[in-house]
C-alpha angles and dihedrals in degrees: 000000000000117000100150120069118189114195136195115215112208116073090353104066101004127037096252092177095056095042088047087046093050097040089044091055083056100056107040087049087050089054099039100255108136096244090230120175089244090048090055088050092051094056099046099051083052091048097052095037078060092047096054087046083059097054093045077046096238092133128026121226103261082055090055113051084049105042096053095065088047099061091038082065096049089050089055092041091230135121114247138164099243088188096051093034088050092052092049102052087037080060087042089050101046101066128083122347144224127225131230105246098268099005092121080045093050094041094046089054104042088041078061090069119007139057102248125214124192125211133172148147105224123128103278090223086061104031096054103052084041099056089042080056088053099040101213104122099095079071089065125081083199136359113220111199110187090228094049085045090049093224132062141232136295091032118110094237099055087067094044090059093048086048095054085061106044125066123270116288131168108248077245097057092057133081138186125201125180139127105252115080089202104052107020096033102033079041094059086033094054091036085053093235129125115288127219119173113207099223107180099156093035096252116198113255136232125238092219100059110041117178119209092229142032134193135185105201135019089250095070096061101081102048086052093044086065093042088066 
């Protein structure tokens, strides 16, 4: 029986692209990039390949916010302040947010009948004004944010720390849902809890990190949350 959600936040709860689409215009119209829809792509693709170089703990965080944007300026073959670029769109990204279709729904009805537990490994400068926008944190019995926690999923050690602060709870009795298969379900995985990924655009999967579970919307958590 599940009594212990854990929840990611971007692009599970909050609309993440969008957020990153909108804050990223802003910024490469503040610093005189023309905010293409190829440029936007570019950029993206080099933001999630440095991502995934933080959780194999290739790059540390700090590497990564910066270096993005270097190599976003090589690839435009243009010269460009990454520091100053990076503070700008982590300002840009931080305002405002932009639900996943059902996610107050979702959160309403599990809050019902478990205990929630948000974590996640955004930036804490962006992720906290933009869950007081959103106004969701009274859902949440705590909030883990990987720079507060000094680790990130999906390391181990990320979980153990969440766990020290939460109640006891059986490794059974938890569950992790999220949309990326190698921090929120290699995190679960590697933590030894249930596994759901949140699959809204029927990504391909990999045969080296298999969740136990997949859903397609928001709408089909609860009802699978009860079957376990």
């Amino acid at each position: 029986m599940i009594k212990a959600v854990l929840l990611d936040s971007d692009d599970t709860i909050l609309d993440f692209q969008m957020a990153e689409h909108i804050a990223l215009k802003k910024t490469l119209a503040q610093i005189g990039i023309e905010p293409t829809e190829e440029n936007i792509s570019l950029y993206s693709e080099i933001n999630k390949r440095h991502w995934e170089m933080l959780e194999r703990g290739e790059l540390t965080r700090p590497q990564v916010l910066v270096r993005r944007f270097d190599r976003f300026f090589e690839a435009l073959g243009v010269e460009g302040d990454s520091e100053a670029t990076q503070a700008s769109y982590n300002h840009n990204l931080g305002i405002g947010h932009y639900f996943i279709p059902g996610a107050v729904e979702l959160l309403e009805n599990l809050s019902r009948d478990y205990k929630l537990y948000m974590v996640t490994n955004g930036n804490e400068s962006v992720q906290v004004p933009r869950l007081a926008s959103a106004g969701i944190e009274h859902f949440f019995e705590e909030i883990f944010i990987s720079q507060r926690i000094g680790c990130d999923k999906p390391k181990i050690e990320f979980f153990e720390r969440c766990f020290e602060k939460m109640p006891h709870y059986e490794k059974d009795e938890m569950i992790i849902i999220g949309d990326s298969l190698t921090s929120d379900i290699k995190g679960g995985i590697n933590a030894g809890i249930h596994t759901c990924w949140f699959n809204p655009r029927g990504k391909q999967g990999r045969e080296d990190i298999v969740p136990e579970y997949v859903v397609g919307s928001l709408e089909e958590i609860p009802a699978l949350l009860k079957s376990l």
